[in-house]
C-alpha positions in Angstrom: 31.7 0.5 -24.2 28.3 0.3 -22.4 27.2 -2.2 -19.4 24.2 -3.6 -18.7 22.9 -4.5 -15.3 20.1 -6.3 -14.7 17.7 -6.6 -11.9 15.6 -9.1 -11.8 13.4 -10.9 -8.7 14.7 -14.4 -10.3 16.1 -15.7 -13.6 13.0 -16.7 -15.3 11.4 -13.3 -15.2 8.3 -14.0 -12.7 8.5 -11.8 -9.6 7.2 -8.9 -11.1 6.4 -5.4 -8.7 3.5 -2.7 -9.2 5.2 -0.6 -11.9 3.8 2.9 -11.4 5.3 2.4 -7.8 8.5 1.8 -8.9 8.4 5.1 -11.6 7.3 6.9 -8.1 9.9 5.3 -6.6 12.5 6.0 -9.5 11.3 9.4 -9.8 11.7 10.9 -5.9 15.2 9.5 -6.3 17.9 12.6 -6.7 20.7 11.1 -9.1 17.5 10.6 -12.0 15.1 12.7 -14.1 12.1 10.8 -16.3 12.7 10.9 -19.6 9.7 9.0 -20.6 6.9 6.6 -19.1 9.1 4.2 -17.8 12.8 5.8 -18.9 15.0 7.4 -17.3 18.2 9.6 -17.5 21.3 10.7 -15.0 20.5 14.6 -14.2 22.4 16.8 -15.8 26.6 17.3 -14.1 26.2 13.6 -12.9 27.8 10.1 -14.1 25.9 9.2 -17.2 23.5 6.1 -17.5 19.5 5.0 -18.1 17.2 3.2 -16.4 14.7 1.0 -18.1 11.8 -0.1 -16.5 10.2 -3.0 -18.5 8.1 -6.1 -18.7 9.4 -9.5 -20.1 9.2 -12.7 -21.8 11.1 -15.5 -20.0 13.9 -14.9 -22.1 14.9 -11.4 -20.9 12.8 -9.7 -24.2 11.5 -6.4 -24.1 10.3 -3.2 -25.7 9.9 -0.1 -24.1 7.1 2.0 -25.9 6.3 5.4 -25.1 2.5 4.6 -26.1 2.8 1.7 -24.5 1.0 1.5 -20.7 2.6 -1.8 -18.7 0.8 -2.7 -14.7 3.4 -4.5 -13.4 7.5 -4.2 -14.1 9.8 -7.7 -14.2 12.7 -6.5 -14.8 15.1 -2.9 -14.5 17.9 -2.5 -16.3 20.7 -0.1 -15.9 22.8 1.3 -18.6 26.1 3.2 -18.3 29.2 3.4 -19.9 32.4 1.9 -18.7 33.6 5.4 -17.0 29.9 5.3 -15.1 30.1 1.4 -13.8 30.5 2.6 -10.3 27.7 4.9 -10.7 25.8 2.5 -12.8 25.8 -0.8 -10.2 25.3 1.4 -6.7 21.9 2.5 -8.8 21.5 -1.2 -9.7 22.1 -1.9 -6.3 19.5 0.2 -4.2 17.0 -0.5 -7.0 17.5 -4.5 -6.1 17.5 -3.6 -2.6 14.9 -1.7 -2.4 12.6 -4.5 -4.3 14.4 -7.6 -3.2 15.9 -8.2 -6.1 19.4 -9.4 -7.2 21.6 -7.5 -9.9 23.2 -9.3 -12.8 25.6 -8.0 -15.8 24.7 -8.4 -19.2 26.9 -8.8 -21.9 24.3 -7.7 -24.8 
């Protein structure tokens, strides 16, 4: 089964945060390698999950498009699988810190 964390700046989807930045951000980080503009993958040997970096509606909708160019990022969610939640939430968790942000689960 896969778990989905959120992190978000508040529940309605309006703190948003300079997306390249955070791709920079997401991309020095050792544990990930980019997959795409603004997707990325566990390396190789490590705990599997994705990280999405997206913009939403107020409802939690997005779309991540490879053609697809977004300024500012709203949300991050975390993937994994249920033998990678520990893995999955300490990402989850320095991404929040890092922006300020709080983590939630997702029951998709």
């Amino acid at each position: 089964m896969y778990r989905y964390l959120v992190v978000r700046g508040d529940d309605r989807y309006q703190v948003s945060t300079d997306a390249d930045r955070l791709c920079s951000h997401l991309e020095s980080h050792g544990g990930l390698h980019k997959k795409a503009e603004y997707i990325f993958g566990s390396v190789p040997g490590a705990a599997w999950l994705q990280v999405f970096v997206a913009f939403c509606d107020a409802n939690g909708n997005y779309a991540v498009r490879e053609d697809e160019r977004i300024e500012v990022a709203n949300v991050v969610e975390v993937i994994c699988s249920d033998a990678s939640i520990e893995e999955g939430r300490a990402m989850a968790d320095q991404i929040g810190s890092r922006l300020e942000w709080s983590v939630h689960e997702d029951d998709h």
